[in-house]
Structure formats: C-alpha cells, structure tokens
N, C-alpha and C positions, 0 to 999 in steps of 0.2 A: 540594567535592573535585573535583580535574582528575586528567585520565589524564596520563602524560606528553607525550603529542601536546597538550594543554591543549584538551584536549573532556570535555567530562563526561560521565560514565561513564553508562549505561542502569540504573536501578534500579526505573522503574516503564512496564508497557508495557498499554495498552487496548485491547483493541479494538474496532471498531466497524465496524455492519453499512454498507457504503457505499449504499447506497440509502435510508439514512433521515435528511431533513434535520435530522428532532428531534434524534436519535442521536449524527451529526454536529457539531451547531452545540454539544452538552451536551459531550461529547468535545473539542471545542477549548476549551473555558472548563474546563478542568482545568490542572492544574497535572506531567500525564505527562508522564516523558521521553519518550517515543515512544508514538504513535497508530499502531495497524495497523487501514486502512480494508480490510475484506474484503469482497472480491470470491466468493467461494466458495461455503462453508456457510450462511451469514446470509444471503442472498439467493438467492429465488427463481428457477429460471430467464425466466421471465416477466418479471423486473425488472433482467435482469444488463444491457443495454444503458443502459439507465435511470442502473443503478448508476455504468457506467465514463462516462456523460455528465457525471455531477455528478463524479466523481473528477476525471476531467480539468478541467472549471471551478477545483475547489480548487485542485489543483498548477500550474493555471498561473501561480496568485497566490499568494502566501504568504500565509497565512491573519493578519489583525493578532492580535495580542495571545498568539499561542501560540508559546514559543519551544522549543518540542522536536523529537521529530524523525516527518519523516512516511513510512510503510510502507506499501505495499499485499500485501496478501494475495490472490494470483491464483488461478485457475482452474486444475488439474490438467493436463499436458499433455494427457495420456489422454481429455480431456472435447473437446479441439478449440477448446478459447474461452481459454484460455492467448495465447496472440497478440493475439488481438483484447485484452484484456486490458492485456498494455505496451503497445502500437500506444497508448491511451489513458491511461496513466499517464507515460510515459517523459516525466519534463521536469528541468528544474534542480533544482527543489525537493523531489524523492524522494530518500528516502535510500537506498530497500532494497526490497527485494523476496522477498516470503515463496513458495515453493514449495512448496505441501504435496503430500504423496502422490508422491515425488520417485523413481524406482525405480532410480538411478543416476547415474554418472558424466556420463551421457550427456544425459539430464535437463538437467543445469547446462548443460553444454555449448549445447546448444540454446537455453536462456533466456540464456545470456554471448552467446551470436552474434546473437540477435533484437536485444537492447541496445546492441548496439554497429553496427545499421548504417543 
C-alpha cells in the first residue's frame, strides 16, 4: 500500500536505546517502517555522548539492508542537551525528530530554527 505522495505509509515503529550496538544492529535487521533511536530515557546520562557518537556514524551512512525510516528521539529542551543532540543527528538520512516533554508552541520553534541553520 502507497500514500498518494507514493511513500508508504508508517504502520510499525521501534524503538531503540541509541547507545546499544546489540540493540542497534537487532533493530536494523527487522523488517519496521521506522526505527526511533533514542536519545532520552534509554540512556544513561553517562552514556548520552557515547550514544549521539554512534547516532551520528549511523546517519551519516545509510544503514545496508534497512529500508525504513530513521528517527531520533532527543533530549528535552529543559535538560540542555537537546542541541547537542541535532548538532549530532542532523544529516540527509533522518527523517524526524521526536520531541518529547515539549511544553509548546515555542518548543518546536526552537528545535525548527536549530534544524535549519
């Protein structure tokens, strides 16, 4: 089934803690339309640098053999590691960006303006 844009529509979405290559590597050998690598709650703060190291390795190469779509799950603005966060995801191969804990209008605004400069 196609949308009329002829993309296929999102019917199964996983996510995975980005800091774990097991986790990772088991998540791209599926068969999801879309993989959301989070950056957040599944990781540690101890490990969040770590984590957006290997994000970034992935996105900058399309992963072989997964043809879905790839999401990252960031950081709260409120936490201060939101930025640091895109600074290391932002590349051709992201589709999206999950915002949780989002308290507004203004929220987006902030994560639209970091994206785009």
């Amino acid at each position: 089934m196609q949308t009329q844009t002829g993309q296929r529509p999102i019917r199964s979405i996983l996510f995975v803690p980005a800091d774990s290559e097991k986790k990772i590597a088991k998540g791209l050998g599926t068969r999801a339309d879309a993989i959301v690598f989070d950056l957040e709650d599944s990781v540690m703060p101890a490990r969040k640098s770590e984590a957006r190291r290997m994000m970034a390795q992935i996105l900058a190469h399309r992963p072989e053999g997964y043809a879905g779509q790839l999401w990252v799950r960031i950081n709260p603005l409120s936490t201060g590691m939101a930025i640091e966060d895109l600074c290391a995801v932002l590349t051709p191969n992201l589709h999206g960006i999950i915002l949780p804990k989002c308290t507004g209008p203004q929220d987006v605004t902030t994560v639209l303006s970091q994206m785009t400069q």
